[in-house]
N, C-alpha and C positions, 0 to 999 in steps of 0.2 A: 770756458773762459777764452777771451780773444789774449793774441799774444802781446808780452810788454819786453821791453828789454831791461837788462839787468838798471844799466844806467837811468834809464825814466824811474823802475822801482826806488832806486835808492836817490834819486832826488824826493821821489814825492817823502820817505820818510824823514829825511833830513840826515842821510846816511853819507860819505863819502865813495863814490861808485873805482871800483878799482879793476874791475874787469868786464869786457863786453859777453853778451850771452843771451837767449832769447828764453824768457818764459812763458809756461805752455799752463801750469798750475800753482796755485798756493796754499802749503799743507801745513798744520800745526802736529800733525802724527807721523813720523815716520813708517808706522805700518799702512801709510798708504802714497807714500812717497812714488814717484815715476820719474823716467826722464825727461830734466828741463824743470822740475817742479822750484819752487822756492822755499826754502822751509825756514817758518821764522819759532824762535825755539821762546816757548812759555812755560813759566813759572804756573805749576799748580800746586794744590795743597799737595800731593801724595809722590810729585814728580816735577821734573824740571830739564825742561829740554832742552836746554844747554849740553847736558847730561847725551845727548842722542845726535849733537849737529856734526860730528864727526862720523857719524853711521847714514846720516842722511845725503848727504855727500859719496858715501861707499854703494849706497842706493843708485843715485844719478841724480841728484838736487844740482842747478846749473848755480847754487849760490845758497847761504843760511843767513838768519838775521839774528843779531844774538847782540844781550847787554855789556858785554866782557869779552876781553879776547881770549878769544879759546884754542889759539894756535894754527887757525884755518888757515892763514895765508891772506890772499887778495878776495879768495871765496865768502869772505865774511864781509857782511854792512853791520858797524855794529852804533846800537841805536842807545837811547836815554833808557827808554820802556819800550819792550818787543811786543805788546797788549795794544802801544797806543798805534806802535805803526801798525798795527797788523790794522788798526780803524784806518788810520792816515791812509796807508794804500787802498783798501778798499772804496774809502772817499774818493780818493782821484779815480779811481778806476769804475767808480758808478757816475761820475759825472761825466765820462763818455756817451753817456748814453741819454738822448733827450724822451725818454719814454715816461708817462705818469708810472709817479709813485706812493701807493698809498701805505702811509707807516699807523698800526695799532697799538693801542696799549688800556690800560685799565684794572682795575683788580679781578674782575669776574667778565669769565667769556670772552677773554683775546683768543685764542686759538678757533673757538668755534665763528667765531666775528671773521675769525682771518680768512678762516677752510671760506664760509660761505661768500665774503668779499671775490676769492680767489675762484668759484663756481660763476658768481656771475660776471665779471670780469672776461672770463675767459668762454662767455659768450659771445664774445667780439673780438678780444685780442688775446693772443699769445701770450699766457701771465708768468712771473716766475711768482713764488713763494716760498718762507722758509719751513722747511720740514721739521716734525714732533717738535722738541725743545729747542729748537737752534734758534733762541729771542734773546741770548745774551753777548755778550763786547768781544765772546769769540765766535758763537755762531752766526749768526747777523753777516759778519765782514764773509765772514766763508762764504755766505748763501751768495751776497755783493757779486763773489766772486764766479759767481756757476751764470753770470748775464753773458750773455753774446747778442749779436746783430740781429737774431732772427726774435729776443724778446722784445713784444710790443708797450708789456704794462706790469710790472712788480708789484705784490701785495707782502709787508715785511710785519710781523710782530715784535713788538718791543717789551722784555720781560723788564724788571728791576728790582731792587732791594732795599736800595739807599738813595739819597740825593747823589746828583752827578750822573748815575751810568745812561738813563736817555739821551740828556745832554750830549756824554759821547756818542753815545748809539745814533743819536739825528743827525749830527753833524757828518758822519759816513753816508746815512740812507736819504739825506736831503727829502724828504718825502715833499708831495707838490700837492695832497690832500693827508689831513688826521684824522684818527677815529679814535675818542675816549670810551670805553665804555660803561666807564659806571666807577665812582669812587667808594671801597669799601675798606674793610679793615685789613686786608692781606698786606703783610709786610710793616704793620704798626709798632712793632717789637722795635723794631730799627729807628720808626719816622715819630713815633710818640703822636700822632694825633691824625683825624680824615685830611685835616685842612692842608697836612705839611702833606699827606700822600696826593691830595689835587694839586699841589706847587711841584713836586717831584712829576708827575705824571705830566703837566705843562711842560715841561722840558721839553716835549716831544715838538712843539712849534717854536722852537729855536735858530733851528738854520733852513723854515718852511720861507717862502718870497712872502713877501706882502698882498694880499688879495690870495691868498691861499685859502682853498676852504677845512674850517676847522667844525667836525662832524659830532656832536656830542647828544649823552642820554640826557633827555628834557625828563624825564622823569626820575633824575636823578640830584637828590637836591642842593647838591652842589655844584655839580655842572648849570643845572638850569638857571642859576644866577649869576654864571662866570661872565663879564663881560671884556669885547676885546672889540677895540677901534680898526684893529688893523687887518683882522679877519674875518670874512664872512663865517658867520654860525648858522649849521643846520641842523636842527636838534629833528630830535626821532625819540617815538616813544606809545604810550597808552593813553594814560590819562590827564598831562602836563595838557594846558593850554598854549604853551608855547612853542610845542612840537609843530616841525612844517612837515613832518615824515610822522604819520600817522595810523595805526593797525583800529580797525574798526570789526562789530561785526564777529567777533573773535568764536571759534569752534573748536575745544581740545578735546582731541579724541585718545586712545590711550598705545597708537600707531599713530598717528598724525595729528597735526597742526594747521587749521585756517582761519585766514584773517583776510579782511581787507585793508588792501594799505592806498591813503588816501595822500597825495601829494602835491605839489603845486601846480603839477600839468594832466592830473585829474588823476582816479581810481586804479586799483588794479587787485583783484583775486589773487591771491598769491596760497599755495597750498606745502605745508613741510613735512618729510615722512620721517618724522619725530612729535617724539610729546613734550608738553611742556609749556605753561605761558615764556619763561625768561627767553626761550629759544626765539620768540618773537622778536625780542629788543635785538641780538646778534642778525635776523635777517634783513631788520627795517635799516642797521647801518649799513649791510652789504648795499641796500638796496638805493638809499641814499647814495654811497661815493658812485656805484654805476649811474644813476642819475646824472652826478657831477659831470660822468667822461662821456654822457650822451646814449648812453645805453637804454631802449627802449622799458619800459617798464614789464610787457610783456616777458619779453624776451628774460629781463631778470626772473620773474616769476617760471617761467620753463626750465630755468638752468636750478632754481633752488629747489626742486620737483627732485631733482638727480642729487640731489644733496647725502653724501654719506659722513657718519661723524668720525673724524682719526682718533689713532689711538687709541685708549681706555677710557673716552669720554661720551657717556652718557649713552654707552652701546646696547642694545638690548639684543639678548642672547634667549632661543631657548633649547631648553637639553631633558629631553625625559620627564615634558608635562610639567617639569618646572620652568620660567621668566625671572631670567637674568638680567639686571640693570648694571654693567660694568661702566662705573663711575670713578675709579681711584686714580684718576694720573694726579688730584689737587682736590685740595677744599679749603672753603670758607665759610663759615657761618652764613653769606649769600647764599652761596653754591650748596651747603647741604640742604637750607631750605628749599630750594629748587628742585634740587633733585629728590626732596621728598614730596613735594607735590607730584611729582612725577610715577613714583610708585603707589600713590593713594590712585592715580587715575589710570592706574592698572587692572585689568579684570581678573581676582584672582580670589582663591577662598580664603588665603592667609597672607599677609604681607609681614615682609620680615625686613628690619635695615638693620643692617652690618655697619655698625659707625664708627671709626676709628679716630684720634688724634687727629686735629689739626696743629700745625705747626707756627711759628714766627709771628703768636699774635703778645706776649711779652703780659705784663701786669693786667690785659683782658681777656686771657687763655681762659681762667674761672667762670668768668663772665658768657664767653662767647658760644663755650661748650655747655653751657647752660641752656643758654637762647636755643642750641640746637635740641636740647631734651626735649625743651617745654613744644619747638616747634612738632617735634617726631611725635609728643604725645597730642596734637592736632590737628594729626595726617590720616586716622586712621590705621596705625603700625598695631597689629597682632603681637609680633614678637621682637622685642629688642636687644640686641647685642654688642657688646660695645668691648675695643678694644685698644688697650693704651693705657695710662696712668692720666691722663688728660680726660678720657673718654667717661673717666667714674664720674663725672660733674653732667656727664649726657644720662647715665644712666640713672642719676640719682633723681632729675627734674623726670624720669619718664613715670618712675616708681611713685613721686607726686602725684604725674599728669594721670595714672589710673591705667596707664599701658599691661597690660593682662600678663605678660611676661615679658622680664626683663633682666638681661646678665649682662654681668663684666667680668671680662677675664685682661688678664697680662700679656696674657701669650698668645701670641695666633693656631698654633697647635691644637691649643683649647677651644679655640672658635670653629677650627677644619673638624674638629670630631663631634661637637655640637650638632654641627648643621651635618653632618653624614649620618650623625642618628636619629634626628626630628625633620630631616624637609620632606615634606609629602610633597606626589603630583596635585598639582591647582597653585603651588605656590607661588609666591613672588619676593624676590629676594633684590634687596639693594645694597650695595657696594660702596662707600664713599668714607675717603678719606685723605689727608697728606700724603705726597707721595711717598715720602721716608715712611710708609705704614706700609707700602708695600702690597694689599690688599687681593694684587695680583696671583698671588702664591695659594690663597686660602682660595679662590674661584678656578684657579685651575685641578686642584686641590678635588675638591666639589665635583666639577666636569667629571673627572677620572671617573669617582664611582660614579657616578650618575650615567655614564656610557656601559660602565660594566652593569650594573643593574637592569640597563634596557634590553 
């Protein structure tokens, strides 16, 4: 972060500035407080940093931001909402910077959309982006805050839940290109229908200029008929006719991905060291905003070659003759189909998915953990397991679909001793579920013996 003084902070939130000082950082955690830092104190479910702005100041905060007066003295700016300034300042403080920015969002595949956006981008320029989860109304402004003079080009994800938070989330990260990609049902619990989740997900070209490009899945059927006067649209896709960003030609192997992608200023071989069709759609948008910033097509294709996936997304592991598909950071009835195509194009003698709960999908939870049975029993899955009170509606459509074995347990405990008494070497095992599933416990679980074993 470049430095701001106390008084610029507390105009941009609409604070009263009452003492001078130079800020060097801005922390929402006092366990990472420094000298000079800012600490603006939030309200969460399990805490409330109000509670802390007198220890943050004990730390060396040159100033706290806080809704109440808490007895600080002149060290406090005290604001309506410490959430909105924590956007309000990070907005002034990104529009120091005239670098493109490109903001993502979507139900399936923003973080893998962002990672490879953020590879090819940084083909060329110096990117920032925001790291694992940090896509919400406090991460975001934090990431905002990690730009200095030497970044050339931002690539930011945008998580949400409800109507309103892109809205604020854009109005901070002003993005200068969008990437939708794909309207599905994550987050319907809250929004009651796809239609209200493509008006909530619009938010994101709210505070974009005019002649901004807006990047969307053409083979997504509701984007592909969004229409806007005021933005140029660049769809990407497969099979849509209306895609200008196009993968031809397509080769899924069960370590890799080729396609060609055909564009307006012709062809290009593009090769990914992942499986997967959908992983297609996340590289055709990367590939498209570098496009927009003048980035060779080539050169995109070189940089998504180096493409590795973060996190627990769709990581393939193996350990003692067994192939690991570590898929749990999220799911959605998209996303598990996906990533069950992905272990059917597996080489393996048995294939096994680990299915767990998905979460936030409200009066279509029956429904949708259904859709994923029936998909699991037309993948190819040997053995099914499924875990959760959600998850018995995946296991009941598999016992239909003819799947040779199939269980549901409650507990994870039951699933870690399952699979430590039946996975044989050759197998292949998939992982996916809601993060509140946790999924990660029972694969590390697994590792264990399967190290001691070898």
């Amino acid at each position: 972060m470049e430095q701001m003084t106390v008084k610029e902070a507390a105009v941009a939130i609409g604070s009263a500035p009452q003492i001078d000082g130079i800020i060097t950082e801005v922390c929402t955690d006092t366990r990472k407080i420094c000298a000079g830092c800012l600490f603006i104190a939030i309200k969460g479910e399990n805490f409330d940093g109000h509670d802390f702005a007198a220890t943050a100041l004990e730390k060396g905060a040159v100033a706290v931001v806080v809704e109440k007066n808490c007895g600080l003295g002149k060290q406090q700016l005290i604001v309506r909402s410490t959430r909105q300034a924590l956007l309000d300042l990070a907005g002034y403080y990104r529009r120091k910077f005239h670098i493109p920015v490109v903001g993502i969002t979507g139900s399936v595949g923003k973080t893998t959309t962002k990672d490879m956006t953020h590879f090819v981008l940084s083909s060329r320029f110096k990117t920032l982006k925001n790291e694992g989860n940090l896509n919400n109304e406090i991460g975001v402004p934090l990431t905002l805050f990690r730009l200095d003079s030497s970044y050339e080009a931002a690539v930011i994800e945008m998580g949400m839940s409800n109507f309103g938070e892109i809205s604020r989330i854009t109005a901070a990260v002003k993005p200068s290109i969008a990437i939708i990609t794909n309207i599905g049902v994550s987050h319907i619990e809250n929004l009651g229908s796809r239609e209200n989740i493509l008006k909530a997900k619009l938010e994101i070209i709210e505070s974009m200029k005019p002649n901004a490009n807006l990047i969307l899945n053409g083979d997504d059927d509701l984007l592909s008929t969004y229409q806007d006067l005021t933005h140029p649209l660049i769809y990407f896709g497969i099979d849509s006719p209306v895609c200008n960003t196009k993968a031809l030609d397509i080769e899924l192997g069960s370590d890799e991905t080729s396609f060609t992608v055909e564009f307006a200023g012709g062809t290009q071989r593009v090769t990914l060291p992942l499986s997967g069709k959908h992983s297609i759609y996340d590289a055709l948008a990367a590939i498209s905003a570098g496009i927009v910033l003048g980035i060779e097509a080539t050169d995109a294709a070189k940089a998504l070659l180096g493409y590795v996936p973060s996190g627990m997304r769709q990581r393939i592991v193996r350990k003692g003759g067994v192939t690991v598909i570590e898929d749990c950071y999220n799911a959605s009835p998209d996303s598990q189909r996906a990533a069950l195509e992905v272990l059917r194009g597996l080489d393996a003698k048995r294939r096994i998915a680990v299915l767990g709960d998905m979460k936030e999908l409200g009066s279509m939870s029956e429904q949708a953990h259904r859709e994923v049975g029936i998909a699991a029993s037309n993948s190819d899955v040997d053995i099914l397991v499924c875990c959760g009170p959600e998850s018995a509606f995946i296991a009941d459509e598999g016992v239909k679909g003819g799947i040779k074995e199939v269980l549901h347990f409650t507990d994870k405990e039951q699933v870690t001793q399952f699979l430590i008494k039946n996975v044989k070497d050759g197998d292949a095992l998939l992982f996916k579920a809601s993060r509140a599933m946790k999924l990660e416990d029972i694969i590390q679980s697994l590792y264990d013996y399967l190290e001691r074993m070898s």
